[in-house]
C-alpha positions as CSV (number, residue, x, y, z in Angstrom):
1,X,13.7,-49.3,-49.7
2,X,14.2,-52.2,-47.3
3,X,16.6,-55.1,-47.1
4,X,19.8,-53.7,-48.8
5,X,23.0,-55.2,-49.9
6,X,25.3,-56.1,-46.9
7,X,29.1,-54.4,-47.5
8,X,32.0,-57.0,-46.9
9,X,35.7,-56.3,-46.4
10,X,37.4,-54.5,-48.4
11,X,35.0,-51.9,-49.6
12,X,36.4,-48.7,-48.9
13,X,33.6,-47.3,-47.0
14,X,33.8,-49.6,-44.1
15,X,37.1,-47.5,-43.4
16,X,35.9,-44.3,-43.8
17,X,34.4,-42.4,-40.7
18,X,31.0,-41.8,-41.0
19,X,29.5,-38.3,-40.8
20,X,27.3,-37.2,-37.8
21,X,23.7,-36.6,-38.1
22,X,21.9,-33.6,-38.3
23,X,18.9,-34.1,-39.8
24,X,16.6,-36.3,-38.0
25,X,13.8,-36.8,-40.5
26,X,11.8,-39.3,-42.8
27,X,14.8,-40.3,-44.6
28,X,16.6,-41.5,-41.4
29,X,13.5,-43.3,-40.0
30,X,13.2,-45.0,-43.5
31,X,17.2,-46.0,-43.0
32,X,16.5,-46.9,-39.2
33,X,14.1,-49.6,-40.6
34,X,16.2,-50.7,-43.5
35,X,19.2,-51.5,-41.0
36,X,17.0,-53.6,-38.9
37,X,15.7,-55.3,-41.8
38,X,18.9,-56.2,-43.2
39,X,20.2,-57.1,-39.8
40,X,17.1,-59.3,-38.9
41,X,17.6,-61.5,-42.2
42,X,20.6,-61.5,-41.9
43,X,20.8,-62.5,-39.2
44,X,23.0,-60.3,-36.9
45,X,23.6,-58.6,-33.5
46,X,23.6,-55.4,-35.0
47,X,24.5,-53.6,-38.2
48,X,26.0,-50.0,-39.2
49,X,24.7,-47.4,-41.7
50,X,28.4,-47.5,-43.4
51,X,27.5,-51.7,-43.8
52,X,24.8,-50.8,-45.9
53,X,26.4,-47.7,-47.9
54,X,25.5,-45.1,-46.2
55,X,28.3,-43.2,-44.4
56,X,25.7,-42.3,-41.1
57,X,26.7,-42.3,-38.1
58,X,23.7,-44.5,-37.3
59,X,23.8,-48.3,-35.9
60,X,21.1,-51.2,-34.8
61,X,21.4,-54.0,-32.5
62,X,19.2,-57.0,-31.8
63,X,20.7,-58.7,-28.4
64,X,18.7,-60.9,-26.3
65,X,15.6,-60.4,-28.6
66,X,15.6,-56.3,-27.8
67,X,16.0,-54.3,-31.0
68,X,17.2,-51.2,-30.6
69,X,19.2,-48.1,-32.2
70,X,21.2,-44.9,-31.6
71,X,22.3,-41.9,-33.9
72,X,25.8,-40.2,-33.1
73,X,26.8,-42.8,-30.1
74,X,29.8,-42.0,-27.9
75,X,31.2,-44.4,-25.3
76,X,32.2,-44.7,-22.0
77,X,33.6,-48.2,-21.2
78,X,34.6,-50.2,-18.6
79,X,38.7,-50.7,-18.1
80,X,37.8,-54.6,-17.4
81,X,38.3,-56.5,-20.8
82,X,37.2,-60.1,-22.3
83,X,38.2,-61.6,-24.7
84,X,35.3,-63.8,-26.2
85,X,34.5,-65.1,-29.9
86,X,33.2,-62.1,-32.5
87,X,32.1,-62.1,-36.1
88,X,30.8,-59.6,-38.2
89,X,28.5,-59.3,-41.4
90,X,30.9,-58.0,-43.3
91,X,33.1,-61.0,-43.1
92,X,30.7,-64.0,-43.6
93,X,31.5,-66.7,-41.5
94,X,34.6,-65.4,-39.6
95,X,34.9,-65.6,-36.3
96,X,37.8,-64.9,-33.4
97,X,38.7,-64.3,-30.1
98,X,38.1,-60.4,-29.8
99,X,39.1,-58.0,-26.8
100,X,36.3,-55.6,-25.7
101,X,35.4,-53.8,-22.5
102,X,32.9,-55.8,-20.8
103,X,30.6,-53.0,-20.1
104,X,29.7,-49.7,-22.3
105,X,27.0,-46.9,-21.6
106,X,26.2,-45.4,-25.3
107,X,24.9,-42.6,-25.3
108,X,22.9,-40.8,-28.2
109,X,19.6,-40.2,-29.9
110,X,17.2,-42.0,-30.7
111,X,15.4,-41.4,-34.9
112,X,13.2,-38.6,-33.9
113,X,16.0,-36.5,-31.9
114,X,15.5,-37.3,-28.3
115,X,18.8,-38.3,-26.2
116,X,19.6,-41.4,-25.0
117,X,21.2,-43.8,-23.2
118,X,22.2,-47.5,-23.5
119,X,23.9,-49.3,-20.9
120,X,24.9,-53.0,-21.5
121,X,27.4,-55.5,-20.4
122,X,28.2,-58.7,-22.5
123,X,27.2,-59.2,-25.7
124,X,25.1,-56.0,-25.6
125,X,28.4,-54.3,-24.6
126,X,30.6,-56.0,-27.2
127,X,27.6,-54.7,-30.0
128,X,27.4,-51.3,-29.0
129,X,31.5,-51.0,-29.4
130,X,31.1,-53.3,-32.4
131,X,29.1,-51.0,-34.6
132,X,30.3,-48.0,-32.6
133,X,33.7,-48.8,-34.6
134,X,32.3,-49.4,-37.8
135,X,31.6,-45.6,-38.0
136,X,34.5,-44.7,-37.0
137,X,35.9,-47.1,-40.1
138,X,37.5,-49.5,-37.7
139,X,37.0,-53.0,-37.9
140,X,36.9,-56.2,-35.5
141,X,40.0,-57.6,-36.7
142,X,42.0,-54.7,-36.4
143,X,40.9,-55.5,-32.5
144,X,43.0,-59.2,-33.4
145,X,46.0,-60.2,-31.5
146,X,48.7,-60.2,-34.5
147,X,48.7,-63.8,-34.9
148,X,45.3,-63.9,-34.6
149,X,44.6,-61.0,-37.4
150,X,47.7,-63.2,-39.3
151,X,45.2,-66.1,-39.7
152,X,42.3,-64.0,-40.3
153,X,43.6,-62.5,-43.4
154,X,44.6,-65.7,-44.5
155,X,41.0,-67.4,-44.3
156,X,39.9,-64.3,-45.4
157,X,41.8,-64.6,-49.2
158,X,41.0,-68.1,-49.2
159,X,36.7,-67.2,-48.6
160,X,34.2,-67.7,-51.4
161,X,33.0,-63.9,-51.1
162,X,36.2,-62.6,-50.8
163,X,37.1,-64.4,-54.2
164,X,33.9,-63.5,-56.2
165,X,34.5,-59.8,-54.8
166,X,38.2,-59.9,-56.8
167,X,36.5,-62.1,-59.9
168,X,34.3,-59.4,-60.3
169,X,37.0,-56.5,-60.5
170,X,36.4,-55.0,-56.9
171,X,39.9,-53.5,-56.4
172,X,40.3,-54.9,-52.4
173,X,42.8,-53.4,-50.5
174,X,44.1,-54.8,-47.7
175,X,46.5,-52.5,-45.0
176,X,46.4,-52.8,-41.0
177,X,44.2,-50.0,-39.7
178,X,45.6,-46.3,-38.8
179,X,44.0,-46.2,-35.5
180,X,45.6,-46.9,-32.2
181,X,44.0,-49.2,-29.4
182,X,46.0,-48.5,-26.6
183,X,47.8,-52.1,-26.3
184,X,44.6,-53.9,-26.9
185,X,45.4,-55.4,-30.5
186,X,48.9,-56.6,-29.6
């Protein structure tokens, strides 16, 4: 397949949980290397199955010039927070201050099966909870300070592809997000 079609904000699937995997065949080598195609040209830090369409929970990261990937993550993170700039594919061009633990240990499975680990601090720690979220249908602004996620929504109705996404009849809805963050979005 290849490169595919990066999702942006507002559709629906980037706030839908993504279903675990339990096949670890062909088909999710093939989508493996389709993510880290996508996320190379893009360019990215990492990128999400549900990015791409495909409601997986499956995620790549490129930090530091190490590619890497994990199937069905789960975190354990650090209590010590930063707050440091983050954008994301799916919302060309935005960037803001975003809270995030400043380390994570994700742990996992690699394409063929085998468990493991991933321990990172910085901006490897900020893009394994990045992506991490995004199969859980969260998103980095819903991470925003008020006023902060205030101003994003507004540069986000005033952005080229946010417009062409409305010209072109994508119905975008736009609601805060159902999940809690224990005082870290306030």
């Amino acid at each position: 397949m290849g490169i595919q079609e990066i999702r942006y904000f507002g559709d629906p699937i980037l706030l839908t949980p993504a279903a675990i995997v339990v096949d670890f065949d062909k088909e999710l080598r093939t989508l493996v290397s389709d993510l880290t195609e996508t996320m190379l040209l893009a360019p990215g830090a990492g990128l999400a199955a549900p990015q791409i369409g495909v409601s997986l929970r499956v995620f790549v990261w490129n930090v530091d010039d190490v590619l890497g990937h994990l199937i069905n993550p789960v975190l354990t993170l650090s209590d010590e927070v930063e707050i440091d700039d983050e954008g994301c594919l799916s919302f060309p061009e935005l960037t803001y201050p975003t809270p995030r633990s400043i380390r994570a240990v994700a742990s996992g499975f690699n394409m063929f099966g085998e468990p493991i680990s991933v321990e990172g601090s910085q901006l490897l720690a900020r893009a394994l909870q990045h992506e991490t979220d995004h199969l859980d249908g969260v998103l980095f602004i819903d991470r925003l300070s008020k006023s902060d996620r205030k101003i994003a929504m507004k540069e986000i109705r005033e952005s080229d592809w946010f417009n062409e996404a409305a010209k072109s009849g994508v119905n975008i809805a736009i609601k805060d997000s159902p999940h809690s963050f224990f005082g870290r979005n306030t």
